[in-house]
C-alpha positions as CSV (number, residue, x, y, z in Angstrom):
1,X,171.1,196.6,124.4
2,X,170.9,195.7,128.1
3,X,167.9,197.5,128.8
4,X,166.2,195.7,125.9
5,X,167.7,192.1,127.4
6,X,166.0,193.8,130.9
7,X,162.8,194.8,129.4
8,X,162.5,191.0,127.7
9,X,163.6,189.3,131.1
10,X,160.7,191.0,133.2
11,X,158.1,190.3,130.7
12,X,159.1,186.7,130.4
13,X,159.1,186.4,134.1
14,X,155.7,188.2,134.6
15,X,154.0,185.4,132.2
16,X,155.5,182.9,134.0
17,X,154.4,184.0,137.1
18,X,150.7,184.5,135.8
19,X,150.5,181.1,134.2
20,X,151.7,179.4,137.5
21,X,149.3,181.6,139.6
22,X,146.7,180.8,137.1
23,X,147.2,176.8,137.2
24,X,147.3,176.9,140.9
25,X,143.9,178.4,141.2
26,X,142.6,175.9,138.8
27,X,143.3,173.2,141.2
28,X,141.7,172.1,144.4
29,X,142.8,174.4,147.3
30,X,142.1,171.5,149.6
31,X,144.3,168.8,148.1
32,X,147.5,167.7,149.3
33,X,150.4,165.5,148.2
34,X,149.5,162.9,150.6
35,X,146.1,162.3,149.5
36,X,144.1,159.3,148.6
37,X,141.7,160.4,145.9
38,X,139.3,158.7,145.3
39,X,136.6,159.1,142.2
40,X,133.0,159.0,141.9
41,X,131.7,155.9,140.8
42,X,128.3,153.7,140.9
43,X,127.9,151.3,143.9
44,X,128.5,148.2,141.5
45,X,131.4,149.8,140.5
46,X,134.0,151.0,143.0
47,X,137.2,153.1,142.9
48,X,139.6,151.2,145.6
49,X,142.9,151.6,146.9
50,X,145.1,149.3,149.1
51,X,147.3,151.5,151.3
52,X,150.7,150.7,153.7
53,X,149.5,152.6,156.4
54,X,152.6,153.9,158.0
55,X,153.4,153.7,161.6
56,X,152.0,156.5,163.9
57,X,150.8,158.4,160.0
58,X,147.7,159.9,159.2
59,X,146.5,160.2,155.5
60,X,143.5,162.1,154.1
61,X,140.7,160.0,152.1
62,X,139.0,162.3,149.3
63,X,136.4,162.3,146.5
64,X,136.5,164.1,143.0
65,X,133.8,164.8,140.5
66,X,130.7,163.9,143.3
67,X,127.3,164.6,141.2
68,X,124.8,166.7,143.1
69,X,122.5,163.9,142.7
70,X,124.6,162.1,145.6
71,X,122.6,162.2,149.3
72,X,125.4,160.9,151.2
73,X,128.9,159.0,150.9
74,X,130.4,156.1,153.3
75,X,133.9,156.4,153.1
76,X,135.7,153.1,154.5
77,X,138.6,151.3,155.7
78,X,139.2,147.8,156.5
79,X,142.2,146.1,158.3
80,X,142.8,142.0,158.4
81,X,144.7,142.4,162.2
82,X,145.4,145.5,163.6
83,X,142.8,148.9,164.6
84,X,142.8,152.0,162.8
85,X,140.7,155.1,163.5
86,X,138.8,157.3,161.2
87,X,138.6,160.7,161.7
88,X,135.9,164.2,160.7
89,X,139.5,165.9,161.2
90,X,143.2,165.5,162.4
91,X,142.9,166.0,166.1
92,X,140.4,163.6,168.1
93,X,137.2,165.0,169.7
94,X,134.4,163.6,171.2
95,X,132.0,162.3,168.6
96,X,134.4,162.5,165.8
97,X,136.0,159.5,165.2
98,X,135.6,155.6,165.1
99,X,138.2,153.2,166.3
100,X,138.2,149.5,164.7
101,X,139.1,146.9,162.0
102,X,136.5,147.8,159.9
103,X,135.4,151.0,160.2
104,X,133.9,154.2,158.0
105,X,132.6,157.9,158.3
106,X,129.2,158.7,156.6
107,X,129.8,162.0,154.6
108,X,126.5,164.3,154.0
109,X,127.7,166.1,150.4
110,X,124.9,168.4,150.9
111,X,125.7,169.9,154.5
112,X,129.5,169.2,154.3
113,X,131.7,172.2,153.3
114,X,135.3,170.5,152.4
115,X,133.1,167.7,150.3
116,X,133.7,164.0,150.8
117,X,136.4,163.8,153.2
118,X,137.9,161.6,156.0
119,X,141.3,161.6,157.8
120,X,142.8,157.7,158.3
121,X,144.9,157.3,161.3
122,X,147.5,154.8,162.4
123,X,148.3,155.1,166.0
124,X,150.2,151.5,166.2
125,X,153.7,151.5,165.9
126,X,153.3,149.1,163.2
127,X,152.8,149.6,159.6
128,X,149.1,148.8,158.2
129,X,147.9,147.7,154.9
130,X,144.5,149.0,154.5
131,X,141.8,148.6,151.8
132,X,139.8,151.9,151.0
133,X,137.0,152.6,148.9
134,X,133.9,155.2,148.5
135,X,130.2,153.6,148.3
136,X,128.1,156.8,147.5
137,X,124.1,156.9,147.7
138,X,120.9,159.4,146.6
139,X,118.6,161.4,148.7
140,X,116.3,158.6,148.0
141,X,118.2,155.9,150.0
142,X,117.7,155.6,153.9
143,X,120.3,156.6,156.1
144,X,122.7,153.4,157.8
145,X,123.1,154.3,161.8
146,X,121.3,157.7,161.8
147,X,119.3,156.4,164.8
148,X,122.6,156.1,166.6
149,X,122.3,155.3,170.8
150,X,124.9,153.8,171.8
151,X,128.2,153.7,169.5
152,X,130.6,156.7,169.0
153,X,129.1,158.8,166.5
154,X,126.1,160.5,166.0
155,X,125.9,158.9,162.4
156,X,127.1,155.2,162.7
157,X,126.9,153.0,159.5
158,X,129.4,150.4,161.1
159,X,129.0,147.1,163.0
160,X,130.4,146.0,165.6
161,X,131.2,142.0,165.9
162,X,132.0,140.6,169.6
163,X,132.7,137.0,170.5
164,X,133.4,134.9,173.4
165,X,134.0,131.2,173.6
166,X,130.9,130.2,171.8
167,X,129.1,132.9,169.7
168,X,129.5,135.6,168.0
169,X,127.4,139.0,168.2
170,X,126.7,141.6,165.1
171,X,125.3,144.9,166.4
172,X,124.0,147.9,164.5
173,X,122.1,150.8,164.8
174,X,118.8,151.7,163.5
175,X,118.9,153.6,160.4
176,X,117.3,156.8,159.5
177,X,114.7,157.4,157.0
178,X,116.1,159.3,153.8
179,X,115.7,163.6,154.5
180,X,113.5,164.2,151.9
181,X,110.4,162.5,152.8
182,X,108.9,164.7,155.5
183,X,108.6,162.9,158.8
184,X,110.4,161.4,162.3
185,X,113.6,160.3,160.5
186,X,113.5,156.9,163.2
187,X,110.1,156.1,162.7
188,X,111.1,152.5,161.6
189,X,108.2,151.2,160.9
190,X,108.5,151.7,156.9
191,X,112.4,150.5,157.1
192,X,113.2,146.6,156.5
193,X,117.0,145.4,157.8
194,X,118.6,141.9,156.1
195,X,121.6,140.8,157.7
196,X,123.5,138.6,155.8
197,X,126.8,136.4,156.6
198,X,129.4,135.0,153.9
199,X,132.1,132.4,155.1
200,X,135.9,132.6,153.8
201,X,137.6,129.3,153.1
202,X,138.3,127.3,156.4
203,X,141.8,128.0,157.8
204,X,142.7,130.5,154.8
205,X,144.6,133.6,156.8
206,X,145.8,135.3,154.1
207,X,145.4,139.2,153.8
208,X,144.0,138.9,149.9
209,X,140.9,136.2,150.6
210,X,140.4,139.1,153.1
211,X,139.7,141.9,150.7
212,X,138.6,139.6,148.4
213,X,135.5,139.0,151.2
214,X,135.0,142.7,151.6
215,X,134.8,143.4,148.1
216,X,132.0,141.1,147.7
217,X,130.1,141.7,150.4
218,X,130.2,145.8,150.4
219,X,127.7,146.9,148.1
220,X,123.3,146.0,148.8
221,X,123.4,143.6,145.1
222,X,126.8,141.9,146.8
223,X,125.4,141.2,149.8
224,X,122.1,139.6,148.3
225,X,124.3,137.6,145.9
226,X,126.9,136.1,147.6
227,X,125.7,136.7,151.4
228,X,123.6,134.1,153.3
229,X,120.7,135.6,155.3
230,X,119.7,134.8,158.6
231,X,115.7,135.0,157.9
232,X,116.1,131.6,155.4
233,X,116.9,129.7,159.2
234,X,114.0,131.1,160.5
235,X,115.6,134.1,162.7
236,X,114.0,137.9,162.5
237,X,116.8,140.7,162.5
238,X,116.8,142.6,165.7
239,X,119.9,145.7,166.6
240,X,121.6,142.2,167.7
241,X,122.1,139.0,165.6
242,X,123.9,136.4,167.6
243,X,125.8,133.5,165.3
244,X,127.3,130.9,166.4
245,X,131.0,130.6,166.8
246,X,133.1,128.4,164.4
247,X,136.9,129.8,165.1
248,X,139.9,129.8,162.5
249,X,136.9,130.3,159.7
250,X,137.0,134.1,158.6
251,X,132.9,135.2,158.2
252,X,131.9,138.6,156.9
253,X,128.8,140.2,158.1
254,X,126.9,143.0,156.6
255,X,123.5,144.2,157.0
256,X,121.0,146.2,154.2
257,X,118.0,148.8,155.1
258,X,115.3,149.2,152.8
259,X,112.6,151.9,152.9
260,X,109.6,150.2,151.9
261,X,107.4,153.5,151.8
262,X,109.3,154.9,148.8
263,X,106.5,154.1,145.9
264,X,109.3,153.6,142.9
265,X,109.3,150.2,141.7
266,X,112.7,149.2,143.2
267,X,112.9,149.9,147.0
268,X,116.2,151.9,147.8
269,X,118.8,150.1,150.4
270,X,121.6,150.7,151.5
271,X,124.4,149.1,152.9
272,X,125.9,149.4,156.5
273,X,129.7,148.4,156.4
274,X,130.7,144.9,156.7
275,X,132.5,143.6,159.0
276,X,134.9,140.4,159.8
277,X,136.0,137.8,162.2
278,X,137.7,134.9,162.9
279,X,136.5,134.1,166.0
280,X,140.2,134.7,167.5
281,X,142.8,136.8,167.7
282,X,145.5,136.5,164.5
283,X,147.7,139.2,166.1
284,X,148.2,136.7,169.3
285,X,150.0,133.4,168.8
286,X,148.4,129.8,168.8
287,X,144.8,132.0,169.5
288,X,143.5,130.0,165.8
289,X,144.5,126.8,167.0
290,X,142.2,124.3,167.9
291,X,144.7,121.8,169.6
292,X,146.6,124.1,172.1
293,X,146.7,122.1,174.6
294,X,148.7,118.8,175.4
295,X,145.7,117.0,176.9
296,X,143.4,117.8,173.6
297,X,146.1,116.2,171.8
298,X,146.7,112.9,173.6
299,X,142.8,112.6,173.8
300,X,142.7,113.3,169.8
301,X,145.4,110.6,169.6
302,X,143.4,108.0,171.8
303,X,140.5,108.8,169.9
304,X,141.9,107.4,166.8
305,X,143.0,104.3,168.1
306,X,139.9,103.4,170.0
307,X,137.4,104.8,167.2
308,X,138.6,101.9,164.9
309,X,138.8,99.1,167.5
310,X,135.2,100.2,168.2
311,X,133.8,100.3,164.5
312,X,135.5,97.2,163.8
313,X,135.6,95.3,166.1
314,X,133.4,97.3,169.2
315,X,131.2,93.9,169.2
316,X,133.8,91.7,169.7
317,X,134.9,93.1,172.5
318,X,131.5,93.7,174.2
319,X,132.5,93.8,177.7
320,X,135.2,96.7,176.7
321,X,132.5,98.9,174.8
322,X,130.2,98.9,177.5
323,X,133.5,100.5,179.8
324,X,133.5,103.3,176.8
325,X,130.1,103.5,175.9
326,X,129.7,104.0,180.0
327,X,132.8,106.3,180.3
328,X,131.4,108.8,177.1
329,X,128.1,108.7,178.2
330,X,128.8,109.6,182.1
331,X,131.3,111.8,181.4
332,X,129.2,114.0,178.9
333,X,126.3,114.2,181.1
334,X,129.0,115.2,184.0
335,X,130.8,117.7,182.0
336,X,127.0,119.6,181.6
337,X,126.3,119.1,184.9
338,X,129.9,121.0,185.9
339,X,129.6,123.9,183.4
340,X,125.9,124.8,184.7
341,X,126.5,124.3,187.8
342,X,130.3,124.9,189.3
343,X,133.1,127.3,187.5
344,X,135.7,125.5,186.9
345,X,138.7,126.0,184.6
346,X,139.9,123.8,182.7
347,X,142.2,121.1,184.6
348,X,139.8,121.0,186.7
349,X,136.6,119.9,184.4
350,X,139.0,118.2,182.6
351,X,139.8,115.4,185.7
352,X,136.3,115.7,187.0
353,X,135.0,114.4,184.0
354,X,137.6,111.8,183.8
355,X,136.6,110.6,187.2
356,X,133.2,110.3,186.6
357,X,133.4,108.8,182.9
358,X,135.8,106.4,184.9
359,X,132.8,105.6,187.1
360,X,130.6,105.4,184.7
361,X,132.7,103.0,182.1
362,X,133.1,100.4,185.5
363,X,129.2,100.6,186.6
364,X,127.9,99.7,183.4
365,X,130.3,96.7,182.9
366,X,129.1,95.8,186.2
367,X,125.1,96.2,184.5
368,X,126.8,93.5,182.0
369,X,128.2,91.6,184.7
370,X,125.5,91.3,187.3
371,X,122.7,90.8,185.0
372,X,123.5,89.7,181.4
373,X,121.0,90.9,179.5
374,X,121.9,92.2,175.7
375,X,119.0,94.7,175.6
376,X,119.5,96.5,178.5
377,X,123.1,96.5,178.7
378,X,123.4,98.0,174.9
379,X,121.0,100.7,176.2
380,X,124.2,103.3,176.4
381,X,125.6,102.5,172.9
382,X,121.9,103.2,171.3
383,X,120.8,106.2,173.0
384,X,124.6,107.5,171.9
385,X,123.8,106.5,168.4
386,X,120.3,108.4,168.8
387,X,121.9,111.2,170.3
388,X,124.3,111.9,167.6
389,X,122.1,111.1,164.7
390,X,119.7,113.8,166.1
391,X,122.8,116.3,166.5
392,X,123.2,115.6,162.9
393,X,120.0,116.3,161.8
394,X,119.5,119.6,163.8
395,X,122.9,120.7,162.5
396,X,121.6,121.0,159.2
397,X,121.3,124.5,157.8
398,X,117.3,124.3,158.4
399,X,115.9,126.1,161.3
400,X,112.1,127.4,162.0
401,X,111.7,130.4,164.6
402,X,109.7,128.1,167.5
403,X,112.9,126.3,168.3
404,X,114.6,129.3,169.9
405,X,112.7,128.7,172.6
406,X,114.3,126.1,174.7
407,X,111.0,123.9,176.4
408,X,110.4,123.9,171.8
409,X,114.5,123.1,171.2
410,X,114.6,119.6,173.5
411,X,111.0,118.5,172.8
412,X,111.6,118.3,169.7
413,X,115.4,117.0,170.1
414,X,114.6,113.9,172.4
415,X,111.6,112.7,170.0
416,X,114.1,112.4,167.2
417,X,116.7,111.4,169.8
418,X,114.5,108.8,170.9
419,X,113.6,107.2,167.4
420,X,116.8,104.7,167.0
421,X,116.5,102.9,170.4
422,X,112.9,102.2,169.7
423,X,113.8,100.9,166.6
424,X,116.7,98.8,167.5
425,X,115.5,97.4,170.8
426,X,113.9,94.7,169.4
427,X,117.5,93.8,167.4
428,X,120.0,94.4,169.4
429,X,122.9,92.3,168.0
430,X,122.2,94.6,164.9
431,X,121.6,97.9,166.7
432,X,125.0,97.2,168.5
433,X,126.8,96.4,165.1
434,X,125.4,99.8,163.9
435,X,126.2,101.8,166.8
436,X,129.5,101.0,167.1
437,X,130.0,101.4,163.7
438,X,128.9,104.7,163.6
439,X,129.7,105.9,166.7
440,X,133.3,104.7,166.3
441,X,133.8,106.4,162.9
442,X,132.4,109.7,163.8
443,X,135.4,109.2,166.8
444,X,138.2,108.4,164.1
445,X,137.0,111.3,162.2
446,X,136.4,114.0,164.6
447,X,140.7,114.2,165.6
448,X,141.4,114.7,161.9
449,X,138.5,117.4,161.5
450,X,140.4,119.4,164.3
451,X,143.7,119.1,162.5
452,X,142.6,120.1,159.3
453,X,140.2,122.5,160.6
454,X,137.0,121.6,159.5
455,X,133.5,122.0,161.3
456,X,131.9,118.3,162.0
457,X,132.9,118.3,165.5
458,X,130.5,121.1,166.1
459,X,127.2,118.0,165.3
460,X,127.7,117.3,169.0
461,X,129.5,120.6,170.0
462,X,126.2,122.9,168.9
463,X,124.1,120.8,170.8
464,X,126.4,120.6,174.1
465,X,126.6,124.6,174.0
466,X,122.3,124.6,173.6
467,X,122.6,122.8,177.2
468,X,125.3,124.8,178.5
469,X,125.6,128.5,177.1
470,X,122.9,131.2,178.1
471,X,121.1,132.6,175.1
472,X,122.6,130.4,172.5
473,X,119.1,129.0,171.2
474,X,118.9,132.7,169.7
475,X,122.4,132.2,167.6
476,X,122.1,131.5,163.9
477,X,124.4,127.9,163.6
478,X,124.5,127.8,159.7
479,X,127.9,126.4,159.9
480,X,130.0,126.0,157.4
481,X,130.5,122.8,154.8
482,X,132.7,123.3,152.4
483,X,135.3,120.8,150.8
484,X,136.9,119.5,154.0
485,X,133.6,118.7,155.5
486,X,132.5,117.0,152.4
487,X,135.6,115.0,152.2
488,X,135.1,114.0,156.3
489,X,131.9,113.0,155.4
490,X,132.7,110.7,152.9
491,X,135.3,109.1,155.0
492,X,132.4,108.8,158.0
493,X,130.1,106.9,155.8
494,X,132.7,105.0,154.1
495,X,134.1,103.7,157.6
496,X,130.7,103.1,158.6
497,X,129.7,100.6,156.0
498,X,133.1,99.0,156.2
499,X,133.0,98.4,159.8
500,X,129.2,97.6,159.9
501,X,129.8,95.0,157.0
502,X,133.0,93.3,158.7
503,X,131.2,93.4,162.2
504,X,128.7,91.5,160.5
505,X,129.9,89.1,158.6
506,X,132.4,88.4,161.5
507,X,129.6,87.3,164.0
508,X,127.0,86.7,161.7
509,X,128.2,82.3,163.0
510,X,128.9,83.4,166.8
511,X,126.3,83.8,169.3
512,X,124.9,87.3,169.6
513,X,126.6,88.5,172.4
514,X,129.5,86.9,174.0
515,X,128.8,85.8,177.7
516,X,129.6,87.8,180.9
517,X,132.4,87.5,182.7
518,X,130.8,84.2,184.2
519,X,134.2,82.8,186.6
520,X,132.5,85.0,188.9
521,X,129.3,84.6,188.8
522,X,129.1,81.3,190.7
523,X,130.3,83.0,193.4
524,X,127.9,85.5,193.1
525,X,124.8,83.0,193.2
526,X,126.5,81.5,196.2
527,X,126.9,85.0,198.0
528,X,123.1,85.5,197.3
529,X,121.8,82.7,198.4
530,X,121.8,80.5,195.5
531,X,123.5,76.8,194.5
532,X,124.3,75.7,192.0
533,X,124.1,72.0,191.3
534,X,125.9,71.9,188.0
535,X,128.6,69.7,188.0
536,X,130.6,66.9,185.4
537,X,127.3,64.8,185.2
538,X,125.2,67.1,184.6
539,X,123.5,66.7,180.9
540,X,124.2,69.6,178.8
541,X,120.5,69.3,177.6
542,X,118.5,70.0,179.9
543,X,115.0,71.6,180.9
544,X,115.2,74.8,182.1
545,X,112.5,74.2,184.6
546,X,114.5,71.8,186.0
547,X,118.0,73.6,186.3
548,X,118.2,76.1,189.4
549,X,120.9,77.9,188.2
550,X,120.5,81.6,186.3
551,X,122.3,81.2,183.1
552,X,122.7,83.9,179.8
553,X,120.3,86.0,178.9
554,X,118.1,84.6,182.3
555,X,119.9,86.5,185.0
């Protein structure tokens, strides 16, 4: 009876054994517990996954059930804050991994032995949460950063995004023509590159408006549908598209190849991987923040204040606009004349403008003073109003390709610029009304568009960084008007008709311009020479011819 019980108890154990053996080699010899599997599916449709990176971890990104009909896979990782790497394999080597926020490996299936594969690496001692997904493409399609120069790897379908204080640069590599067609795989000639951009809503940090941007933007049909590209404001794609720099507003950029010499009816493209910014640094505190400063604050504060005295009642008070209207305009010409000229930080330009805006607020009221004359001494508030009106209008999202060059850029600047004082020298009471009007609700707003994070500061802002910043006539502005800016805008032309209207009504009965300061200007006839033989008797009718003395609007 035992030996039967034996007998039973080694056959039963022998199956066993077989069936495990035989399950095991049924499965991939490659996979691992770990593993983020990923499965084959078209580019509109894409298998994702949203890992917690673990501190100082490294996890192994594959693909199942790859047709042979697939060229090439990008696998990809994207990170809101923090750098990971992406790795060929586990240990770092020269040429075999990529370092970044948004980063990805380009996979040949044909030539790669362990198949679609890539090894994601957290070297922060912080935990990571990372999106991941596959976008796979034919032996048709051209090949995203095969013409690689410069970056880390000899295939490089990423970007890489750089920003300083007032633009932001996109780079990529050329791209390779697909393997199959029989010549110089960078002859370029036959390859067409789109780079497109895609804004996130203004001051919105979170993590899943993040992904949410990447998923749109990561296949070629997203990027045509919900990107914006830069050929539409007159700019040709070069390895280097500069854009201009609007920070706390999250952008995406991606860029699409197209080889035109395939003769199929639909071109094939592919996408390089997009990439993000937001123009400052969310793992550093206060680096969104507009107002970080206590001097940006108080001067946002005073803004307020003195943009409503001006609107409504800047006329009024004519001899205290022409101190501001002095003090803006002196100070903005000094503060270009101090960034192209000198280096100086920030306390420094800061009280040098002050200084001279100072200056400039007292000469001018001395022009009123000494002279009296309406239509020279509203010259300031006009050419202001001109000035900002043509910011305006080259802020729009239209652009043409001559106005990157700079001679192009002011010429055509100064003749719009120039329009308004023509018009409104000839009515000046009006023109003054206007300009105050407009000019001191565009002040009241601008404070409240740096709170709230909104982009209509950057009507004069753009322009002051044309005059100032090297290169910048070859960034792409397009900036971005969304809800807040419509709002703002709203409020500017509402305060501008309700100050323009009260201004007017108010003086429509007074005399166009109230008189200089004239309990001094006796004395300053008498220190030139004059006399003046007004006195009690004297008829307050009069011919002119026969009354020595200067009086309004003569001087």
């Amino acid at each position: 009876m035992s030996n039967l019980h034996l007998f039973l108890f080694l056959s039963f154990s022998f199956s066993f054994s077989s069936a495990i053996e035989n399950d095991i080699s049924n499965q991939d010899p490659f996979l691992q517990p770990n593993d983020i599997v990923l499965q084959f599916r078209s580019n509109d449709s894409v298998d994702e996954r949203i890992i917690n990176l673990e501190a100082n971890s490294t996890v192994r990104i594959r693909s199942t059930n790859v047709p042979k009909t697939v060229a090439f896979a990008v696998i990809q990782a994207h990170s809101q804050v923090h750098s990971i790497s992406m790795s060929q394999s586990r240990k770092f080597e020269i040429g075999n991994h990529v370092n970044g926020s948004s980063i990805g490996i380009l996979v040949e299936t044909t030539t790669s032995n362990s198949g679609v594969m890539a090894y994601l690496i957290n070297t922060l001692p912080v935990n990571i949460t990372v999106l991941t997904f596959i976008i796979y493409y034919d032996r048709r399609a051209p090949i995203p950063g095969g013409c690689n120069l410069e970056f880390e790897m000899p295939v490089s379908p990423w970007l890489r995004v750089s920003y300083n204080h007032s633009m932001v640069n996109v780079d990529h590599e050329l791209a390779a023509l697909p393997s199959n067609q029989g010549v110089l795989p960078c002859e370029s000639e036959s390859l067409h590159y789109e780079v497109f951009h895609y804004y996130l809503s203004q001051r919105d940090f979170t993590e899943d408006s993040f992904f949410d941007a990447i998923r749109l933007l990561r296949t070629v049909n997203g990027a045509h549908e919900y990107g914006r590209e830069i050929r539409s404001f007159g700019f040709t794609p070069t390895t280097r598209s500069p854009f201009s720099l609007y920070p706390g507003v999250g952008q995406v950029f991606v860029v699409t190849v197209t080889y035109m010499g395939d003769a199929s009816r639909f071109a094939p493209t592919a996408a390089y991987i997009p990439s993000f910014t937001y123009g400052c640094d969310l793992s550093v505190e206060g680096d969104c923040q507009t107002l970080n400063s206590t001097y940006a604050k108080v001067l946002c504060a005073l803004s307020i204040f003195i943009g409503l005295l001006i609107a409504f009642a800047g006329h009024r008070y004519f001899q205290l606009e022409m101190i501001l209207a002095g003090f803006l305009a002196f100070s903005s010409v000094s503060y270009i004349l101090l960034i192209n000229h000198f280096d100086p930080d920030v306390t420094g330009l800061a009280a040098g403008t002050s200084v001279m805006g100072l200056l400039g607020g007292l000469l001018w009221w001395f022009v009123w003073w000494f002279w009296g004359i309406p239509a020279l001494s509203v010259l300031p508030v006009v050419f202001i109003l001109g000035f900002l009106m043509s910011s305006v209008l080259f802020y729009l999202p239209i652009s043409f390709e001559f106005l990157t060059n700079d001679f192009n850029f002011w010429s055509a600047f100064c003749c719009c610029w120039l329009v308004l004082p023509v018009v409104f020298v000839t009515f000046t009471r009006l023109g003054n009304i206007v300009s105050c009007a407009v000019i001191g609700s565009y002040a009241v707003i601008v404070p409240i568009d740096h709170y709230i994070g909104s982009s209509l500061k950057y009507i004069v802002i753009n322009v002051v960084r044309r005059a100032t910043v090297k290169g910048f006539g070859r960034a792409v502005l397009d900036p971005p008007y969304q809800d807040n800016d419509m709002i703002l805008t709203l409020a500017w032309i509402g305060l501008t008709i309700s100050g323009a209207t009260f201004q007017y009504l108010r003086e429509r009965r007074r005399p166009p311009f109230s008189p200089p300061a004239d309990i001094w200007r006796p004395l300053r006839w008498t220190r030139l020479g004059g006399t003046s033989t007004r006195s009690e008797h004297t008829p307050l009718v009069m011919n002119s011819a026969d009354d020595p003395s200067p009086h309004y609007g003569t001087a």
